[in-house]
C-alpha positions as CSV (number, residue, x, y, z in Angstrom):
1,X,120.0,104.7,92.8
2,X,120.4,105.1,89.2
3,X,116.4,104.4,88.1
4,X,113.8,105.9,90.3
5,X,111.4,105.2,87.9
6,X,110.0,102.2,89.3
7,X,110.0,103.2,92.9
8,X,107.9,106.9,92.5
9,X,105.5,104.4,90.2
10,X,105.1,102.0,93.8
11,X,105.5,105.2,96.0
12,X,102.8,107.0,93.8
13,X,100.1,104.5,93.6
14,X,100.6,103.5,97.5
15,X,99.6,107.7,98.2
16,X,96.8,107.1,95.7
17,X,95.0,104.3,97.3
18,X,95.7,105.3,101.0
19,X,93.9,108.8,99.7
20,X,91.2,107.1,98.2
21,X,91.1,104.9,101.5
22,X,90.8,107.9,103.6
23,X,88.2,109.8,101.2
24,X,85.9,106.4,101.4
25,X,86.1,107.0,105.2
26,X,85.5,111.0,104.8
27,X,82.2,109.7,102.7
28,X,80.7,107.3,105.0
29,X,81.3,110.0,107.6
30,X,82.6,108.3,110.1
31,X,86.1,110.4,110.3
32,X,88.2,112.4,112.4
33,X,90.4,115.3,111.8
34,X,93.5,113.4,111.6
35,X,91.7,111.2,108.5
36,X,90.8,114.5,106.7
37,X,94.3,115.9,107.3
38,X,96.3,112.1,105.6
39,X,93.9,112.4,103.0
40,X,95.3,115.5,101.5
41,X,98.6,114.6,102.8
42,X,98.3,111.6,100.6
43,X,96.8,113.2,97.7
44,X,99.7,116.2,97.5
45,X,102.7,113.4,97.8
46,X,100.7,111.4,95.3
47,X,100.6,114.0,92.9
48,X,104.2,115.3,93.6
49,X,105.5,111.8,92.7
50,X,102.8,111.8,89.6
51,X,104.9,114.8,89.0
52,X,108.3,113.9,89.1
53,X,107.2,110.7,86.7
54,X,106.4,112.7,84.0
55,X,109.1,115.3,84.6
56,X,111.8,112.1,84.2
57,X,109.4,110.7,80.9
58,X,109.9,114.2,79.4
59,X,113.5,114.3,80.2
């Protein structure tokens, strides 16, 4: 797979909204441990692939 590119873009802003979709169910308070724990789960692989995009822009 020659050009990630375009995939860590899709991967990236799929982590982003499922962490924003888990934070708007932390902030209703209606959650469970398991939401709490995919939200930062989403969140870190989110901003790993954020990462990686502007490690392969500088590059």
């Amino acid at each position: 797979m020659k050009n990630r590119k375009t995939y860590r873009l899709v991967v990236m802003v799929a982590c982003f909204l499922f962490a924003g979709l888990n934070l708007l169910k932390i902030i209703q308070g209606a959650y469970t441990t398991i939401d709490v724990f995919l939200f930062v789960t989403f969140l870190l692989f989110g901003g790993i692939y954020a990462y990686l995009l502007r490690k392969d822009r500088q590059g």
